[in-house]
C-alpha positions as CSV (number, residue, x, y, z in Angstrom):
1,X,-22.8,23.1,-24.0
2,X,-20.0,21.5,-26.0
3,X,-16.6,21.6,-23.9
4,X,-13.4,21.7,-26.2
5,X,-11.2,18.5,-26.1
6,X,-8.0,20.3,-25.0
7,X,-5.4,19.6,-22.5
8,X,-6.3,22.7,-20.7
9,X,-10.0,21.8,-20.4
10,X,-9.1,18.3,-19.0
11,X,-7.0,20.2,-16.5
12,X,-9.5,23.0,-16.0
13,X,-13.2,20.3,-15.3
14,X,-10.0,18.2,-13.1
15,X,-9.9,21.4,-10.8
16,X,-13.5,21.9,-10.7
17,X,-13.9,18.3,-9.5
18,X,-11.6,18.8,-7.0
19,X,-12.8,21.7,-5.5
20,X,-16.6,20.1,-5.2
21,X,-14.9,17.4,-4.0
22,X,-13.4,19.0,-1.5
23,X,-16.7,20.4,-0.1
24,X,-18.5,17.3,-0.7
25,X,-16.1,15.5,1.6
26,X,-16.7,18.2,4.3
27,X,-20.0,18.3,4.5
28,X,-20.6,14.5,4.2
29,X,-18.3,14.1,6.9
30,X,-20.5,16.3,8.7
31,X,-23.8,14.9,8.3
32,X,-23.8,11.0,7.3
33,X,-23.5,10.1,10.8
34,X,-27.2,11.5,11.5
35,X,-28.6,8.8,8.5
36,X,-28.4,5.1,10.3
37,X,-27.7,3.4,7.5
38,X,-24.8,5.1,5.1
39,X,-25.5,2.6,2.3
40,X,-28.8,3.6,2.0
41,X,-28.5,7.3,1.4
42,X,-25.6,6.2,-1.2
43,X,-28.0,4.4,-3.2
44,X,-30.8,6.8,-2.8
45,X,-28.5,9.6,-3.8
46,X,-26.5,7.5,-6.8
47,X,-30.2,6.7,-7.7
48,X,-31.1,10.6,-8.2
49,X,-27.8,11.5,-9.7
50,X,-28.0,8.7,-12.3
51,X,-31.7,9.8,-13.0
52,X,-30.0,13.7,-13.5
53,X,-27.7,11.8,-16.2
54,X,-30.5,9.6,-18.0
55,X,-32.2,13.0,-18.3
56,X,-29.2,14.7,-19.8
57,X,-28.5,12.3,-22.3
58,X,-32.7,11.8,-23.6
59,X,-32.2,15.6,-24.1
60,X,-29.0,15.8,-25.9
61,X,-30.2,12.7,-27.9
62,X,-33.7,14.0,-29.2
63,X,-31.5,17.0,-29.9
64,X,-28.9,15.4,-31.8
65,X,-28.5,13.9,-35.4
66,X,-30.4,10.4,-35.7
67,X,-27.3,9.3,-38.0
68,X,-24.6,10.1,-34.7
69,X,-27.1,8.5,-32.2
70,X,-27.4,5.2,-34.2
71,X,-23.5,5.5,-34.8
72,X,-22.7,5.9,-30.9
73,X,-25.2,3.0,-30.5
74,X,-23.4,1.0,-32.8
75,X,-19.5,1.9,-31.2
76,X,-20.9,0.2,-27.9
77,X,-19.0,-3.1,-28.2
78,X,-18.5,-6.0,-25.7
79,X,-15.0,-4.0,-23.8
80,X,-17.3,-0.9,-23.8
81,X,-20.1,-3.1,-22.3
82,X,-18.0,-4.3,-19.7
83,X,-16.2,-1.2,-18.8
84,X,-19.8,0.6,-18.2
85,X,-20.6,-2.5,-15.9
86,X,-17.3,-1.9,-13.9
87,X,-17.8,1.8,-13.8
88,X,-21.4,0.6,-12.3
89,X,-20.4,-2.3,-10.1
90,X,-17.7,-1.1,-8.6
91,X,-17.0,2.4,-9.1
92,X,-20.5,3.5,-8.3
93,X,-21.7,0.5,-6.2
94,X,-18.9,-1.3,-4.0
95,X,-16.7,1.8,-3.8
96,X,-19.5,3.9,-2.1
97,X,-21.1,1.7,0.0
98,X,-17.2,1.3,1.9
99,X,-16.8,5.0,1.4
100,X,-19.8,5.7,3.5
101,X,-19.2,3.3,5.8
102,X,-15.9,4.4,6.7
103,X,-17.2,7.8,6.7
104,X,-19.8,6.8,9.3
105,X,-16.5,5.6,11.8
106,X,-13.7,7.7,10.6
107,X,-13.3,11.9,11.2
108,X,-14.3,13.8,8.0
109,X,-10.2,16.0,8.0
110,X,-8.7,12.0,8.2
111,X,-11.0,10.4,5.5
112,X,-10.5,13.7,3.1
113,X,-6.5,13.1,3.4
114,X,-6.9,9.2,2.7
115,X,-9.4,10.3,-0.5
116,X,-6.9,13.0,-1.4
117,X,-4.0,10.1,-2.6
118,X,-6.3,9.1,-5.3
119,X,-4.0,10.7,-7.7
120,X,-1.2,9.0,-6.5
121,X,-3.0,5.5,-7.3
122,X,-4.1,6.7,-10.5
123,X,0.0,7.9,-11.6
124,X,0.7,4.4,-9.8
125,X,-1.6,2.3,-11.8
126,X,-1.5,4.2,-14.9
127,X,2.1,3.1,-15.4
128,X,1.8,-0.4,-15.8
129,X,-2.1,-0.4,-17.2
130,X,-2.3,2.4,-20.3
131,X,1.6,2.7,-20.4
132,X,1.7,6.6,-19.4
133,X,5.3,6.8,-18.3
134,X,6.5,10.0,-15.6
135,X,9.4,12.0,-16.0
136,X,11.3,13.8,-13.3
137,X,9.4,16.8,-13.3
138,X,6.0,14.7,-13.2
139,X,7.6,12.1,-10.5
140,X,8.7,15.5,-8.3
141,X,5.3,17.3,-8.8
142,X,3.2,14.1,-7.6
143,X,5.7,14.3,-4.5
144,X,4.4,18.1,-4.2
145,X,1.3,17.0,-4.0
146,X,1.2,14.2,-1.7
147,X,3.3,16.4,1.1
148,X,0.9,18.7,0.5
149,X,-1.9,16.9,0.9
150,X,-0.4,15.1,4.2
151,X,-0.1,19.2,5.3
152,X,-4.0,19.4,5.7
153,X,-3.7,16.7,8.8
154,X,-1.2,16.4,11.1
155,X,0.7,13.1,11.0
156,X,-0.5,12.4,14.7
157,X,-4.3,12.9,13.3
158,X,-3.8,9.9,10.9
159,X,-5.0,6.7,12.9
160,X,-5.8,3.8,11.2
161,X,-9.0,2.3,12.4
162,X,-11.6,0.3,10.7
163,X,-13.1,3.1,9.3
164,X,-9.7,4.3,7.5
165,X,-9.0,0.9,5.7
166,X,-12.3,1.1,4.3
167,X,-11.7,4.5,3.1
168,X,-8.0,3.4,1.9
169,X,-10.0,0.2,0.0
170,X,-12.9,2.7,-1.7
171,X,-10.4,4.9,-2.8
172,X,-7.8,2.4,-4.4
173,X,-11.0,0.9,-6.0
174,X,-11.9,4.5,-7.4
175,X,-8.5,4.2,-8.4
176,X,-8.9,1.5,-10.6
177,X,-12.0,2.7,-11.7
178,X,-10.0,6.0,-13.2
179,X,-8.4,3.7,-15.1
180,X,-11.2,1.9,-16.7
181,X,-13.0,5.3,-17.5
182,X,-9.7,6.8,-19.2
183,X,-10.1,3.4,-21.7
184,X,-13.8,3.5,-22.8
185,X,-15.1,7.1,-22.3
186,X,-13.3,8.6,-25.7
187,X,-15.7,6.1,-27.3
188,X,-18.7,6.6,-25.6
189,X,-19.1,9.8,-24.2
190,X,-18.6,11.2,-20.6
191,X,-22.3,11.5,-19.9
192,X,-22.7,7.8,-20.8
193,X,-20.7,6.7,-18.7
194,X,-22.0,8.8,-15.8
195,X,-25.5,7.7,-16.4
196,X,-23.9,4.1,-15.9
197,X,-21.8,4.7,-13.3
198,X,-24.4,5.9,-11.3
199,X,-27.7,4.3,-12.0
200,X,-25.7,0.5,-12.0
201,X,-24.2,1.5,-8.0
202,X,-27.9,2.6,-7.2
203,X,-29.0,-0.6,-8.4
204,X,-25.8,-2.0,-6.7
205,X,-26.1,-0.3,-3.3
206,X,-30.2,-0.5,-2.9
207,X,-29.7,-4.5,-3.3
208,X,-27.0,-4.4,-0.5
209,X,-29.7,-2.6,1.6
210,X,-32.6,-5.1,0.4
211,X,-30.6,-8.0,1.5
212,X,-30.5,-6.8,5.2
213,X,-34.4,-5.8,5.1
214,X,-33.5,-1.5,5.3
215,X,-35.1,-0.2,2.9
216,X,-37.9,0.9,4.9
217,X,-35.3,3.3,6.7
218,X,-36.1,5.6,3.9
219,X,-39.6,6.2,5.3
220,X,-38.0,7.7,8.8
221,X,-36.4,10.2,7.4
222,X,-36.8,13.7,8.0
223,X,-37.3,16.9,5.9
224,X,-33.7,18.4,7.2
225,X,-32.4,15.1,6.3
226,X,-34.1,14.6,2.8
227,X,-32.8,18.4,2.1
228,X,-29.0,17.3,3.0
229,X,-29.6,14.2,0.0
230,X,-30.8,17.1,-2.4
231,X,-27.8,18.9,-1.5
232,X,-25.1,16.1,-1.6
233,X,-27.0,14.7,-4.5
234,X,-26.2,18.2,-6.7
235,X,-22.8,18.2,-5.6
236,X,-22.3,14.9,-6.4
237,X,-23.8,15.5,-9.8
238,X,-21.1,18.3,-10.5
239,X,-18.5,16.2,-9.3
240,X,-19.1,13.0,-11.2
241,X,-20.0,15.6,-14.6
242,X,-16.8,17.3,-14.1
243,X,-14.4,14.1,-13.5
């Protein structure tokens, strides 16, 4: 399926990511406190998402022109390089594993709130880093939103604990990440730079497990468990797909 590159279909795969987001957050919230090691079903799940990816693109590649494939090849330069590796790194990899750590501490209404400013990072950073300037009406609407999304927790629900700051740190690193993708993915596709994004933090996230000797945990987990990482692991898909 070819999506039209129009304003209105940014806007309209934006609100789809939300909304999975939204869920994703939820149930996450919900369940990654039954897994003992949070880092561990990041990777694993990254690891199946990125696979999901690698499989899109070997399709749409044995489908497509061999002219455009050796052409997109070709486009891949040393920024493009580099931006893949921080999509990987950082936005799939470091991000994640203080994501789900946090998420393992904090409660799942507080952590969706903290995730929920990610916009306002983005219009923060944006500014200064690909020269987008706001106008009133933008400036007033990003206040909108930020009330409103300080309206789904009560002010007195908002602690900042350990678990918080390592939200706050994944999601200004997300942030930054936003930025990155906006730069490099008119060159080289979005499902490129899924595959990367998510296949590098598996990589990224397993090694932080291997280093402390877990990842035998995934041996001891259960089928109700494993069924919550296919879950999670579609969701994710659809998120990452649509954003």
């Amino acid at each position: 399926m070819r999506i039209p590159r129009t304003t209105a279909s940014g806007i309209g795969l934006a609100f789809a990511a939300a909304g999975i987001s939204g869920v994703s957050v939820y149930l996450n919230g919900l369940m990654v406190k039954s897994f003992p090691d949070p880092t561990l079903l990041a990777g694993v799940r990254n690891g199946l998402v990125g696979l999901a990816f690698i499989g899109v693109l070997a399709v749409a590649g044995a489908r497509g022109p061999r002219g455009a494939r050796i052409a997109e090849r070709r486009s891949l330069g040393r920024r493009e390089a580099l931006g893949l590796a921080f999509l990987g790194i950082v936005g799939g990899g470091i991000a994640f594993a203080l994501f789900f750590g946090g998420l393992a501490l904090a409660a799942s209404p507080v952590s969706a709130v903290i995730q929920r400013t990610l916009f306002l990072w983005v219009a923060l950073l944006a500014w200064p880093l690909l020269g987008e300037r706001h106008g009133p009406w933008t400036l007033a609407a990003l206040g909108a939103l930020l009330a409103g999304t300080f309206l789904l927790d009560a002010p007195t629900g908002l602690g900042i604990g350990a678990g918080e700051l390592l939200i706050l740190a994944a999601t200004l690193l997300w942030a930054l990440e936003a930025i990155v993708a906006r730069r490099i993915l008119p060159r080289i596709g979005a499902p490129t730079g899924a595959a990367a994004r998510m296949t590098v933090g598996s990589v990224v996230l397993l090694g932080l497990v291997a280093l402390g000797g877990g990842l035998a945990g995934i041996g001891g987990w259960t089928a109700t468990q494993w069924g919550f990482v296919a879950l999670t692991a579609a969701l994710l898909a659809g998120y990452v797909g649509c954003w």
